[in-house]
N, C-alpha and C positions, 0 to 999 in steps of 0.2 A: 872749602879747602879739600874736604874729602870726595866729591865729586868732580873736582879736576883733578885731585892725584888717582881715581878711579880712570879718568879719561888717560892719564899719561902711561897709567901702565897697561892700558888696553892697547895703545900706540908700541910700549916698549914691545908689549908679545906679539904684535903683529910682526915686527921687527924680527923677532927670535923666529918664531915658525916660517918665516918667507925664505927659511935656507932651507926648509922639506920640500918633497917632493912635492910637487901643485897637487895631486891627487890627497894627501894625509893634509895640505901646509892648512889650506882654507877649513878645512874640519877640524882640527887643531885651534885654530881662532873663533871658530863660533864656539864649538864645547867648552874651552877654556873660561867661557863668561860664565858655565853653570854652577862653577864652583862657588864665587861672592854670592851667587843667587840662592845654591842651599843653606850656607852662613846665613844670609837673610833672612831664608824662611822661619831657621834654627831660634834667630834672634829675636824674631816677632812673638813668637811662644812666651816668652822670659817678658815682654814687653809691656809694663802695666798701662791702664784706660787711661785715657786723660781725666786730669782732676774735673776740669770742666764739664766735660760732657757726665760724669758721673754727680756733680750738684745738680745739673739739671733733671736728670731723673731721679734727685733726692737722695742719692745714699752717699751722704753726708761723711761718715764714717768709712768710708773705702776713700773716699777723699784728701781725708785728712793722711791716713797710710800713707798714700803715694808720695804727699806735699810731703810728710816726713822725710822719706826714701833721696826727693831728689830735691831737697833746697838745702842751704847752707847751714841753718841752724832751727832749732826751733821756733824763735820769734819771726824768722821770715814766712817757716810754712804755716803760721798763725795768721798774718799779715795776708797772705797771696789767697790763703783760705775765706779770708772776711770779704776779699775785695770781690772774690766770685761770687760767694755767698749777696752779697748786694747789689750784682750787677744782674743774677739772678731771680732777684725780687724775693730771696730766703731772708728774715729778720734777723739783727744779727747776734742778738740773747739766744738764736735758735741751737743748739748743743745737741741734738738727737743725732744716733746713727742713719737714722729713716726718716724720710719728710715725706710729704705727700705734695707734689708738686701740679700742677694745673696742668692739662695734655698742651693747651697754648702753646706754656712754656718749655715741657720736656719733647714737644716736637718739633720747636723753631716755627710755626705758622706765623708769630708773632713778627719773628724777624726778616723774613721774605717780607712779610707786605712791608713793612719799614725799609725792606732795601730796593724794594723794587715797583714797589705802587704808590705808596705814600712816603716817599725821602721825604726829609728836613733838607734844605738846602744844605748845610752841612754834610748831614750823608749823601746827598748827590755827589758835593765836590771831593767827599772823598773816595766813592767809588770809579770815579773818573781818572781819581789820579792813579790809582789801583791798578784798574784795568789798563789805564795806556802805557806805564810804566812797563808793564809786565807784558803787552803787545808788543812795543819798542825795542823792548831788551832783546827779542827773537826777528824781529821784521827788518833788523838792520841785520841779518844773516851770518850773527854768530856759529848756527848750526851748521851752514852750506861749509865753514871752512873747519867745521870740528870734523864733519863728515868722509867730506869728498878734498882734503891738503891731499892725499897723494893726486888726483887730477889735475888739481890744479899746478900744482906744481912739476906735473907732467907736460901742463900747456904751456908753464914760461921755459922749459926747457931742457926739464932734470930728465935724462933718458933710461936711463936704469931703476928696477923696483926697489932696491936697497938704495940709492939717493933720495928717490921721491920719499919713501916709510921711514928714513934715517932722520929725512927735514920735518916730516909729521912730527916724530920724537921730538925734535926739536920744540916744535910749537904747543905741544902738551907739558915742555919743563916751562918752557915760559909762560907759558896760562897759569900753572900752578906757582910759579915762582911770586907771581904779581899779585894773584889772589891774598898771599901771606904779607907781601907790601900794603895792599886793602886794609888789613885788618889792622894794621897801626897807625893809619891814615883816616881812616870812619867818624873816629871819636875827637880826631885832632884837627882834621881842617874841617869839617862838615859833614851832611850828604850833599846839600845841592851843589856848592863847589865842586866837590869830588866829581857827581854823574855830570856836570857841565863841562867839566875837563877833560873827563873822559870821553863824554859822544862828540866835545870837541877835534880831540885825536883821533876819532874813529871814522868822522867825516874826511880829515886829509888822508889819513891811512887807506880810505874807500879810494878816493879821488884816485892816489899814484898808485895802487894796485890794480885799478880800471885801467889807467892809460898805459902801464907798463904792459900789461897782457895785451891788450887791443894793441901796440905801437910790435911787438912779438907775432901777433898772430898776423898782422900785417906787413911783417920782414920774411922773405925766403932764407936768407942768410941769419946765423946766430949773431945775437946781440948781447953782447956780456953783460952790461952795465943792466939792462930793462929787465935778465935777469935776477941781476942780484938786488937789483931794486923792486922786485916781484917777492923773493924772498925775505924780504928785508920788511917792507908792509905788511907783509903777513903776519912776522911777529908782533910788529908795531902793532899791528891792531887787535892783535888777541891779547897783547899788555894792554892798554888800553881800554877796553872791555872788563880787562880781570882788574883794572882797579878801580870802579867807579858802577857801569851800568852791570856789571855781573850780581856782585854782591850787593849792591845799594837794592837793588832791585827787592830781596827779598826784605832788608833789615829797613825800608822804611813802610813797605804794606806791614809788616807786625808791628809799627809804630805807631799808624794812623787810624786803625779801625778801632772802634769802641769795644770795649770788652764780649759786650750782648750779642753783638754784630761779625765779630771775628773770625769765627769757624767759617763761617755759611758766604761773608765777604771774603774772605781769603780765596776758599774756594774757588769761588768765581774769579776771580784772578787770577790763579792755577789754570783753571780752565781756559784761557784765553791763552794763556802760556804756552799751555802743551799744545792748544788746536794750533796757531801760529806757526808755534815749533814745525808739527808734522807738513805745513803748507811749503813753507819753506825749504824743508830736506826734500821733499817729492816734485816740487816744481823745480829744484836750482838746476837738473839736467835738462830738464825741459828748455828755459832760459838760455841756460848756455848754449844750446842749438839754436835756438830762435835768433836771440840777440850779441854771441858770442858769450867768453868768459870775463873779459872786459866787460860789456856791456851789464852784465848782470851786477858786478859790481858798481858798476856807475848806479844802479838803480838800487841798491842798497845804498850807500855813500845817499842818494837824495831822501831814501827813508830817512836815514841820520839825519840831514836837515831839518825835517822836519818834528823826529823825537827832541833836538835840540829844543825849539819854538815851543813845542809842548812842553817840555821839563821848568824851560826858566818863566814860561807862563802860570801852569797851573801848580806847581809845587812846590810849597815852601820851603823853609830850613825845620827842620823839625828834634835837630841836637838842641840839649838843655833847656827845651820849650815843659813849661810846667803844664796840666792839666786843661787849665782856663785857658791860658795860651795857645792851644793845641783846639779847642773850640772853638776860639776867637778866628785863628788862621784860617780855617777851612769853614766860615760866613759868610766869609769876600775875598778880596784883595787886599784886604788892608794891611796883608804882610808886606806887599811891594813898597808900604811906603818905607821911607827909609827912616824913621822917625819911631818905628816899630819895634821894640827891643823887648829881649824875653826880660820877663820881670826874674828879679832876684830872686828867687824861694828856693830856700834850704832842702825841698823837699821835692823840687825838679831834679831829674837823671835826663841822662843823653838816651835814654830808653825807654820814656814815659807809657804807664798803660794809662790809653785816652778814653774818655768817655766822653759821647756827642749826645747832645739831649736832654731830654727832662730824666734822664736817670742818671747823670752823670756822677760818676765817681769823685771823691775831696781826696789830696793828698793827706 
């Protein structure tokens, strides 16, 4: 939420300073981003370690502080404290401020070879699902239109800088407006529903925002209709995006990695994210020369195809899936069958922390 209302008001100020002078307007819009960026730096100072990372290097007692600071009661930061503590390999009678911890384990060597030499089938299928998620959510070119909407919307037809930067605004309330639809939608219809519905929409969205630009770029004469159906997809598809493959994207990689595994697997799924990302913003002008503005989306719209094939293949529903269940999914397919139903336990959340393995966590 707060990184698209971050995007919408970077849109709104482009907006405000496009009435200066060209010479101040575009300096105005780059320096104006330094300001959240010192807030940030300001904020990071104030910003305690992760509990995590500090059981692993044993200082137990700095641990417990933070769990204090940032869980809802005591018994929870007791509760979240044990679960690390075990996923760890600290005993859990262990009560000292100071442990002395194995380098193995306070330097992660232990969990690269388990993520990347020696998987369990299990952590194979859930790094798979990790990382293509988190490729897909970029390769179907979310960024090209967070980017480069004034271009584009200069190529279906908007002739002026304040129509093209006015319709940007536009697509920045409605990204953020949907994100906040997301988050009451997450818990109640699913994830998988939700991202299959969404790269649903987002492959027709691709579709007529390809043919409307190509059937534009291929008319001398203005076309009102292929216009407003240019702009119209555009929204479509940044809704679309913001309620399904935007957020799902993040809230189900912190649902399926193992505790042990989390940091160093997340990562790497980040990492695949941002590279993606940067391929994407630096090739779409390329693209749109090569192959037109149409065209480029048509080739995003067939990456959707294929993120689709991939989502309803490799990942399961993983709302109110209890622990075991959440093992058992990601052995095989035996979620596909339809016979598969998460077991009753009082003690499944729609936000399970999963453990894969012979270390796995009990609720």
């Amino acid at each position: 939420v707060f990184i698209n209302a971050g995007i919408m008001l970077g849109y709104v100020s482009n907006l405000a300073f496009s009435k200066f002078p060209l010479k101040l307007g575009w300096r105005f819009m780059l320096g104006v981003g330094s300001v959240p960026s010192v807030l940030l730096a300001i904020g990071v100072l104030a910003m305690p370690e992760s509990p995590r990372w500090l059981v692993i290097q044993g200082r137990l007692g700095e641990a417990k502080r933070v769990l204090d600071k940032t869980s809802d009661s005591p018994s929870e930061a007791a509760l979240r404290l044990e679960e690390i503590k075990e996923a760890a390999g600290i005993p859990a009678d262990c009560h000292d401020d100071v442990v002395q911890v194995s380098r193995k384990t306070s330097h992660g060597s232990g969990v690269w070879k388990e993520l990347l030499i020696r998987p369990t089938p299990a952590v194979r299928r859930v790094m798979i699902a990790a990382m293509g998620i988190h490729f897909f959510q970029q390769a179907t070119g979310i960024d090209a239109v967070v980017l480069f909407s004034p271009r584009i919307f200069k190529t279906a037809g908007l002739k002026t800088d304040h129509q093209q930067l006015l319709a940007t605004v536009a697509v920045g309330v409605v990204k953020t407006s949907f994100i906040l639809v997301a988050t009451f939608l997450i818990d109640r219809v699913g994830r998988r529903p939700l991202l299959l519905t969404s790269v649903g929409g987002m492959i027709l969205s691709l579709a007529a925002l390809g043919t409307s630009l190509t059937i534009i770029d291929h008319t001398e004469k203005k076309v009102t209709w292929a216009l407003v159906l240019s702009i119209t997809t555009v929204m479509t598809y940044v809704a679309t995006f913001s309620i399904g493959a935007g957020p799902i994207t993040w809230v189900y990689t912190s649902e399926i990695f193992p505790l042990r595994l989390r940091s160093q697997g997340s990562s790497m799924a980040v990492v695949v994210n941002r590279v993606t990302s940067g391929v994407i913003s630096m090739t779409f002008l390329l693209l749109s020369k090569a192959m037109t503005t149409g065209g480029a989306f048509y080739l995003f719209g067939g990456i959707a195809t294929v993120a689709w094939v991939f989502f309803y293949t490799f990942l399961p529903e993983t709302q109110g899936r209890s622990l075991e269940d959440m093992d058992e999914l990601f052995s095989g397919f035996r979620w596909r069958d339809s016979k598969s139903k998460p077991k009753n336990n009082k003690n499944s959340s729609s936000n399970p922390q999963v453990e894969i393995g012979p270390n796995k966590l009990r609720a």
